[in-house]
C-alpha angles and dihedrals in degrees: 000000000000122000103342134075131263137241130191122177139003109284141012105014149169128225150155131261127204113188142128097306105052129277126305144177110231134174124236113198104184096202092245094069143052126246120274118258136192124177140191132016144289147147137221135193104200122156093002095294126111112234122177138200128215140197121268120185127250147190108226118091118285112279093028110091100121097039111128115258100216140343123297118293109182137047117258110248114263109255096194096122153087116206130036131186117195115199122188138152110251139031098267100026088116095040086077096075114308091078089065079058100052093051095056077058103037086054085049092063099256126145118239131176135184134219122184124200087209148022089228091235101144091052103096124064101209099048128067117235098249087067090030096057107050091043099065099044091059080053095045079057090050106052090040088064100053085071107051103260114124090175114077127138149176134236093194094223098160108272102251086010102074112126125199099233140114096291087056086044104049086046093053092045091052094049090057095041080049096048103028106222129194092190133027125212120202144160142266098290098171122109096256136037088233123314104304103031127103132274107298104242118254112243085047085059095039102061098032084063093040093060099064084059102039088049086053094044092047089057084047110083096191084068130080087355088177091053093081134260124335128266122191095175102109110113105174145346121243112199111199111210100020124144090225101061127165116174134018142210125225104240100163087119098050104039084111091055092052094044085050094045092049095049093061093074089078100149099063092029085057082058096054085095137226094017100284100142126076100183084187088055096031091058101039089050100057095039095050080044088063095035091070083060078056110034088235126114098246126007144161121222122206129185104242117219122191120221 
């Protein structure tokens, strides 16, 4: 997530903002929605780091904090399917949310692969992109594998510079030719994370355009003709975090699995600066905030694109 905030679920939200001044967690209330709550304590080991979770105050009556709000709002994904390639910017763009979702697949015996644009080695300020680099890519491992996922790989586009054009193309359409999806995941592509959040950073928009077409190229097989054999197999697009979401995932069972794949990116969470970020609360927060889309306790929304 360099260099760009996060967000993680339809409605009220939390997420962090890197910009010229340093690095912050900020809220973002869309007037629709209520705030977000969290109550009680609890503390988590993942990935050999302590988190904790504190108490926050609510509104709602005691011992209902993770009541659903409302009914549901949004249509539950469609799981009809085997293999999935998700495909993101940055080392840590899935850890804030879709990763709880890919371990509800990946224990259900799906197969699911990832594929990084790149390796995120221009997103902290204090590091220079040779350490960087290869740090976050041992963490992007890591978390994968806290979910269950042992393919993940790296197309090395330069990390702020990635440009939605015919090289980014032709790499995405080989990778699905190579993996053979029947489903994509990607991330929020849209200008903004919600109404009120900040610019959406560019490589984010960049791939996540770039995916409707390389799916497309990879079917077509005039195109690319060198990227291997054609696969036409790719039947929709799921984005994890965008405004615009239109179905969920259930991911009460698997919320563990999401914290513990999110505190593996310790080397960009430790930058974060002054202790600001509680990836265990960070994380909880936004999913029992879509879950309420949902009626389920925690949940995480997509935008779901058909190919």
């Amino acid at each position: 997530m360099p260099e760009s905030g996060k967000r993680a679920a339809i409605g009220p939200f939390t997420y962090v903002h890197r910009g010229r001044g340093g690095i912050s967690v900020r809220n973002c209330v869309p007037d629709t929605h209520f705030r977000p709550e969290i109550s009680g304590a609890e503390r988590a080991t993942v990935c050999g780091r302590r988190t904790s979770l504190g108490a926050v105050s609510t509104s709602e009556p005691a011992g209902r904090a993770d009541a659903p709000q409302a009914g549901p709002a949004l249509d539950r994904l469609p799981e009809d399917w085997d293999r999935a390639l998700a495909v993101v910017a940055h080392p840590d763009d899935l850890e804030y949310g879709a990763s709880a979702a890919v371990a509800r697949w990946t224990a259900a015996g799906k197969d699911v692969r990832y594929v990084l644009a790149t390796r995120g080695e221009a997103g902290i300020d204090s590091m220079p992109p040779e350490q960087c680099g290869p740090l976050r890519t041992a963490e992007q491992v890591a978390a994968a594998a806290a979910v269950g996922v042992s393919v993940v790989e790296f197309l090395d586009h330069p990390d702020g510079l990635v440009v939605n054009g015919i090289e980014l193309r032709r790499d995405l359409a080989e990778a699905i030719r190579r993996h053979r999806p029947d489903v994509v995941i990607g991330s929020n592509f849209r200008d903004r994370w919600g109404e009120s959040g900040p610019w959406n950073h560019v490589d984010h928009r960049e791939v996540g355009r770039a995916l409707p077409d390389a799916a497309r190229d990879a079917a077509n097989r005039w195109l690319f003709t060198d990227a291997g054999e054609p696969w036409a197999g790719v039947r929709w697009i799921a984005y994890a975090s965008s405004p615009a979401s239109t179905h969920g995932v259930d991911v009460t069972d698997h919320i563990d699995a999401g914290v513990a794949s999110l505190v593996c990116h310790g080397t960009y969470i430790d930058n974060l600066g002054e202790g600001a970020f509680d990836p265990d609360a960070f994380l909880r927060d936004n999913c029992h905030q879509a879950g309420k889309t949902l009626g389920v306790q925690y949940g995480v929304t997509f935008e779901l694109i058909p190919v």
